[in-house]
C-alpha positions as a Markdown table, in Angstrom:
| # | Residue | x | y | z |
|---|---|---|---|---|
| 1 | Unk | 9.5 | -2.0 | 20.2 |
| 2 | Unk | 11.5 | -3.5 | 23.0 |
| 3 | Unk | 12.4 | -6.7 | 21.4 |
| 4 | Unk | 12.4 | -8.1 | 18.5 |
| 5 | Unk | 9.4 | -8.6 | 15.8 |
| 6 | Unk | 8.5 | -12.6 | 16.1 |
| 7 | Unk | 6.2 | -15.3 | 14.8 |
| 8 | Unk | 3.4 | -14.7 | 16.4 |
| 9 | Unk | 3.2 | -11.1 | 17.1 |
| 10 | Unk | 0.4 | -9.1 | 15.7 |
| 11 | Unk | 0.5 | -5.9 | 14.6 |
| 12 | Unk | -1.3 | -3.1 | 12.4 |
| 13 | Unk | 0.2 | -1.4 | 9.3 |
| 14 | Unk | -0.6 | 2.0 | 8.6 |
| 15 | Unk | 0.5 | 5.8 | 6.9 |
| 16 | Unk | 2.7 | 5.9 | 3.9 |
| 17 | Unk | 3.9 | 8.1 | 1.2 |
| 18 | Unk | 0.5 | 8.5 | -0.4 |
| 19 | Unk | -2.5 | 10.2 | 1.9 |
| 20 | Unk | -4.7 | 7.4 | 0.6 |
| 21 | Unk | -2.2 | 4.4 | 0.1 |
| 22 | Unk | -3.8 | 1.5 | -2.3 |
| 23 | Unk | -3.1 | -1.2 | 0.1 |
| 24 | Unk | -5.8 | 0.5 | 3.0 |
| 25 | Unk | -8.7 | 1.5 | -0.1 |
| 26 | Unk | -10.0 | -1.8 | -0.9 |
| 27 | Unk | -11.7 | -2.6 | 1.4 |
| 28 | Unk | -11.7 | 1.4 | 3.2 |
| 29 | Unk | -10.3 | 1.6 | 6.9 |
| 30 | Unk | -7.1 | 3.2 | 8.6 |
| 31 | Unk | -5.3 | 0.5 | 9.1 |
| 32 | Unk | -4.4 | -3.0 | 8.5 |
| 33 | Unk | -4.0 | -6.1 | 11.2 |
| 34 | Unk | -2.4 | -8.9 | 11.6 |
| 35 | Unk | -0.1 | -12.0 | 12.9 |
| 36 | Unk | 3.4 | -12.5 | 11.6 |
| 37 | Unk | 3.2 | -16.0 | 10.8 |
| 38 | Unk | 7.3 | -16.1 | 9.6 |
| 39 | Unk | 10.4 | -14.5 | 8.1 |
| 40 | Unk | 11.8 | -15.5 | 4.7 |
| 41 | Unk | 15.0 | -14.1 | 3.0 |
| 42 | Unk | 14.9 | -10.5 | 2.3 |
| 43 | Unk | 16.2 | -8.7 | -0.5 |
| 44 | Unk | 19.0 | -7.5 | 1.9 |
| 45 | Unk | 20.9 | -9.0 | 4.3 |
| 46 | Unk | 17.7 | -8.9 | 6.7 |
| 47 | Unk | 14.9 | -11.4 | 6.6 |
| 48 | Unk | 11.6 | -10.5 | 5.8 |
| 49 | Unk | 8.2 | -10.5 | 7.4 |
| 50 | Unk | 5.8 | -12.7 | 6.6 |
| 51 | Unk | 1.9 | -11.7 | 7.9 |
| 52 | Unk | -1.2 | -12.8 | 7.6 |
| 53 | Unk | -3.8 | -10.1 | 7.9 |
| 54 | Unk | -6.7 | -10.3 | 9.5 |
| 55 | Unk | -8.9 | -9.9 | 6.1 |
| 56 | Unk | -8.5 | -10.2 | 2.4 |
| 57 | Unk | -7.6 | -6.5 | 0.8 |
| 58 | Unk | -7.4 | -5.7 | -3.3 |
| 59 | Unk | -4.3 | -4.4 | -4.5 |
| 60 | Unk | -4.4 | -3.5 | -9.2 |
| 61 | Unk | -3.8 | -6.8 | -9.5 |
| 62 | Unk | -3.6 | -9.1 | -6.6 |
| 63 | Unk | -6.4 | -9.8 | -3.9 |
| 64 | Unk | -5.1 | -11.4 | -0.8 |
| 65 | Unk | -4.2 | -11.6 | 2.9 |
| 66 | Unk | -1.0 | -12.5 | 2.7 |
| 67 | Unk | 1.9 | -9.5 | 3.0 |
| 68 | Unk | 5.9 | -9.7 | 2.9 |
| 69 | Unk | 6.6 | -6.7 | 5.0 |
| 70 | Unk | 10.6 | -5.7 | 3.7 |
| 71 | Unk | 12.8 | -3.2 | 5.7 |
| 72 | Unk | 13.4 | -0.6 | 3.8 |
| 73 | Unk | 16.7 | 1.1 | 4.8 |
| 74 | Unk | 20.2 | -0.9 | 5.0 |
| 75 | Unk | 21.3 | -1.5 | 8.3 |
| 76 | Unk | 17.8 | -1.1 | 9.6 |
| 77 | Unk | 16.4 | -4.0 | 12.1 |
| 78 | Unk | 12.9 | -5.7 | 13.0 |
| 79 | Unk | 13.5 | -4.0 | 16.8 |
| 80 | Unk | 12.4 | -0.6 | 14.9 |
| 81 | Unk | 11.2 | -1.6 | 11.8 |
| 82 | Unk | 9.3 | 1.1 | 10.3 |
| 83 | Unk | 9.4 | 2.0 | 7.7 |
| 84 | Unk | 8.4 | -1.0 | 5.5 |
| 85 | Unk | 7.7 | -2.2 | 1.9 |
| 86 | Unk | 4.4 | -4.2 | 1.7 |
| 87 | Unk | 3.9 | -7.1 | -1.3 |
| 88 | Unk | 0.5 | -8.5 | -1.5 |
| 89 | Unk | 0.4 | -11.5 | -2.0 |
| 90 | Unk | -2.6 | -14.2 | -2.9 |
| 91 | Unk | -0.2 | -17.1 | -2.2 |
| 92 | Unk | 2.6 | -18.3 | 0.5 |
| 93 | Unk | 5.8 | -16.8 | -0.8 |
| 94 | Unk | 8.9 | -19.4 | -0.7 |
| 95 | Unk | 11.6 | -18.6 | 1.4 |
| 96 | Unk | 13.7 | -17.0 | -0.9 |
| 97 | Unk | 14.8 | -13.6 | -1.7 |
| 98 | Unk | 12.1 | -11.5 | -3.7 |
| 99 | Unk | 14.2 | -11.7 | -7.3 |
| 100 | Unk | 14.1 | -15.2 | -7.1 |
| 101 | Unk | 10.4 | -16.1 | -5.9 |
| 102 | Unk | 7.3 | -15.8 | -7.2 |
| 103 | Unk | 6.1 | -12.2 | -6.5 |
| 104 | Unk | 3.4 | -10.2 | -5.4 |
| 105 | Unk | 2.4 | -6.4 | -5.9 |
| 106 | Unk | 3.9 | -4.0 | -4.5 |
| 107 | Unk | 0.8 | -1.8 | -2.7 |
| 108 | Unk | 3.1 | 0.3 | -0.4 |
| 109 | Unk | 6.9 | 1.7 | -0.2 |
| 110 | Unk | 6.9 | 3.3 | 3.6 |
| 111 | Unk | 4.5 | 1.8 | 5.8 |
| 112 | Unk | 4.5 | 2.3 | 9.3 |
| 113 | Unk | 4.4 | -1.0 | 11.6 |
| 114 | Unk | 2.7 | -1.3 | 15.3 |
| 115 | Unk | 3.5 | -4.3 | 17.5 |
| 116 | Unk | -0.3 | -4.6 | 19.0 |
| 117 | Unk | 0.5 | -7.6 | 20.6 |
| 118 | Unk | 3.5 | -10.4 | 21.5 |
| 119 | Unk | 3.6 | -13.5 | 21.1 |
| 120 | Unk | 2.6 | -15.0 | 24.3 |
């Protein structure tokens, strides 16, 4: 990525630690899309990623289309932000950091994110 991730961009999340992570089984496919709709607190000092994906998908517990995309190494930016935690969610997280929010499931720990798209 050249710039920034911003509202608005869409992108596609695929790979992780697992060979067949939960968050692309229900329903099957390779990889996830979407439009980052905002950024919240993050469990860090960086914000996190708020996306709506393009269709629902079933994690255990939560169905949704909703993700909070987190960094996941300190010092790490949204100008090369893979890897990434994703938390399904089946609501609009608050802007607040994760331990003090309502919380989704946790369906992937290393994610790999793909601008498709900028804002235009």
């Amino acid at each position: 990525m050249t710039q920034p991730l911003q509202v608005g961009d869409k992108i596609e999340l695929s790979g992780g630690y697992d060979y067949d992570p939960l968050f692309l089984k229900n329903s099957p496919a390779s990889k996830r899309s979407g439009t980052v709709i905002q950024f919240i607190k993050g469990q860090d000092e960086s914000p996190a990623a708020v996306v709506k994906l393009d269709q629902r998908i079933s994690g255990q517990k939560v169905t949704g289309d909703i993700v909070v995309l987190e960094l996941r190494h300190v010092g790490q930016t949204w100008q090369e932000p893979t890897p990434v935690h994703i938390e399904l969610c089946d609501f609009m997280p608050e802007d607040k950091t994760w331990k003090d929010r309502k919380q989704g499931e946790w369906v992937e720990a290393a994610a790999t994110v793909t601008l498709v798209q900028t804002k235009k």
